[in-house]
N, C-alpha and C positions, 0 to 999 in steps of 0.2 A: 305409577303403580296404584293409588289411591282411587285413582279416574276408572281405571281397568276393574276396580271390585266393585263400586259404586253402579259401572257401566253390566258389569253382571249380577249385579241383585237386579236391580231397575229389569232387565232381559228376562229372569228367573220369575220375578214377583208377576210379569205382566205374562209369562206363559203361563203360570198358573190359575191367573185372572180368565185369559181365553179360554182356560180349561173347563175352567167350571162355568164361565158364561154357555159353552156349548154343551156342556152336559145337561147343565138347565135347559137347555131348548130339544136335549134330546129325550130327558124325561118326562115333558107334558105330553099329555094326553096326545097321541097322534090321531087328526083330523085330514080330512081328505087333502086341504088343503096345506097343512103342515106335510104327509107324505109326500107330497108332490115337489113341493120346497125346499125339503131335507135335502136332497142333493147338490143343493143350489148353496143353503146353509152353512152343508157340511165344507165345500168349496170356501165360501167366503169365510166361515171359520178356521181353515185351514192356510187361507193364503195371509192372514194376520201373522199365524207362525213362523210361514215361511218367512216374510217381513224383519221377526224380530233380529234374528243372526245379522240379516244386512245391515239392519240399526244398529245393531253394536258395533257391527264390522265398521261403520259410517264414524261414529265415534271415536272409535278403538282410532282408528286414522286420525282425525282432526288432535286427537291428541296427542301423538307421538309424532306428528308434520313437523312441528317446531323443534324439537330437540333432531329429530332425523337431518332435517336444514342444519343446524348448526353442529351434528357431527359429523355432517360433507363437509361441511366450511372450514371444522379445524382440521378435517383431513387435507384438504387442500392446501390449506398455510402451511400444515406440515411437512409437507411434500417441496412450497416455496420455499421453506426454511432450510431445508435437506439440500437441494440446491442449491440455495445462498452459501451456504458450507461449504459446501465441496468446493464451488468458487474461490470463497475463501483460503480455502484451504489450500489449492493449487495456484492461487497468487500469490501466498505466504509461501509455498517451496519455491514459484518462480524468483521470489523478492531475495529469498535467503542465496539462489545461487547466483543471482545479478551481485550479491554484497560480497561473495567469495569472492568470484571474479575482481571486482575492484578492490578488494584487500590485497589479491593476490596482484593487481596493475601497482596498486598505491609500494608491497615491498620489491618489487621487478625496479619501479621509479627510483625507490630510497639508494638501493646497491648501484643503479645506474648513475645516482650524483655521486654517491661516494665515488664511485670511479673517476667520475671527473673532475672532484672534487682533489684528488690525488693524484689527476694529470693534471691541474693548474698546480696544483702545488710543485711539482718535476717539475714543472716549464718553468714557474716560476726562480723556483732554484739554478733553474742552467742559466736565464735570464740574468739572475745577480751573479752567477759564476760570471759571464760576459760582462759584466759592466763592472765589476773589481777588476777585471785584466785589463779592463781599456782604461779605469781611472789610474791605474797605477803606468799606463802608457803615455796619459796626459799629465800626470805628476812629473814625468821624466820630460817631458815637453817645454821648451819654454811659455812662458805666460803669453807674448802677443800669437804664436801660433796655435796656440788651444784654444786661445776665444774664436780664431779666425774658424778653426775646424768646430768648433762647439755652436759658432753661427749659422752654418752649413747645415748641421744634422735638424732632423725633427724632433720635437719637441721630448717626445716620452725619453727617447734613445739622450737625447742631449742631459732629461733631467735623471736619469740615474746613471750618468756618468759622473757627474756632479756630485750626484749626494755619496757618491762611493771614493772620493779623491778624502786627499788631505784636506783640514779645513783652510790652512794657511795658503795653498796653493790656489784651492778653488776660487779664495776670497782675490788672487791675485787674476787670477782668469776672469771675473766678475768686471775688474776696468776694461777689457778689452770685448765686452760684448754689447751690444745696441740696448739702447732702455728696452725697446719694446720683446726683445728676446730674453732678456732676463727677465721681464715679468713673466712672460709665458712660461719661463722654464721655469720660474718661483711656483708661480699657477699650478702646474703641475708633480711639482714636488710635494707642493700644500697637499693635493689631491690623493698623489700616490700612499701620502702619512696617513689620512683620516682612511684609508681602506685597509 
């Protein structure tokens, strides 16, 4: 703003300058050679003026270039910036509905173990229901017949048959089984306790 009053004094004080310079030369004394000249004068006095407005206009420009550049510039950032938001913005709703989604998978998951978790437990139950009916079958068994059939079975079936009898009996069925099958059915009894 400072540039711009500066830039029209300077514009103002020098047409007034021209002014009077050409008044001066229109008040001497007119000579042949002065009439003849006058129009030639009045021209090149004239085209001074015309001059002065583009000189300012010239300035007026070089001054306000720089600020005009850098308020394209933050127009333009602003504009990136505006952008970058909205980006933002639409990957922040994308993100929120991808966390629904897997909130909503992660409790679908939780009720799906409970459920399973409450068909191992049934199974388990009917499981021990069968294996107290068969120990109390092998209770009623003689001792060298029960180890004979207890050798026979596989391991898990053999070790909760066992862990469900009497302990007096069971311990009697014990002489009648091979080392290496009483380890195994021990093995698995160990295993079945610590779960």
């Amino acid at each position: 703003m400072k540039k711009c009053i500066i830039v029209l004094n300077v514009s103002i004080i020098l047409f007034f300058v021209v002014k009077i310079v050409a008044l001066g030369g229109v008040l001497q004394a007119p000579t042949m050679a002065n009439a003849v000249a006058a129009p030639e004068k009045r021209q090149a006095l004239e085209a001074p003026v015309k001059a002065v407005p583009k000189a300012v206009t010239d300035l007026t420009d070089d001054g306000l270039a720089k600020p005009r550049n850098i308020l394209t510039a933050l127009e333009t950032k602003k504009k990136e910036l505006d952008q970058k938001e909205q980006f933002l913005k639409s990957e922040e709703q994308r993100i929120q509905i991808l966390k629904n989604e897997i909130l909503e998978k992660i409790d679908f998951l939780r009720v799906e173990q409970e459920k399973m978790d409450t068909m191992i437990k049934s199974t388990q139950t009917v499981e021990n229901k069968r294996y107290k009916e068969l120990a109390k079958v092998f209770d009623a068994t003689p001792a060298v017949k029960a180890g004979a059939m207890l050798e026979q079975l596989d391991v898990k079936t053999a070790a909760g048959i066992t862990m469900n009898m009497k302990k007096d009996k069971a311990g009697l069925i014990w002489g009648f089984l091979s080392p290496k099958k009483a380890v195994e059915i021990t093995l698995e009894i160990t295993r079945s306790g610590k779960q």
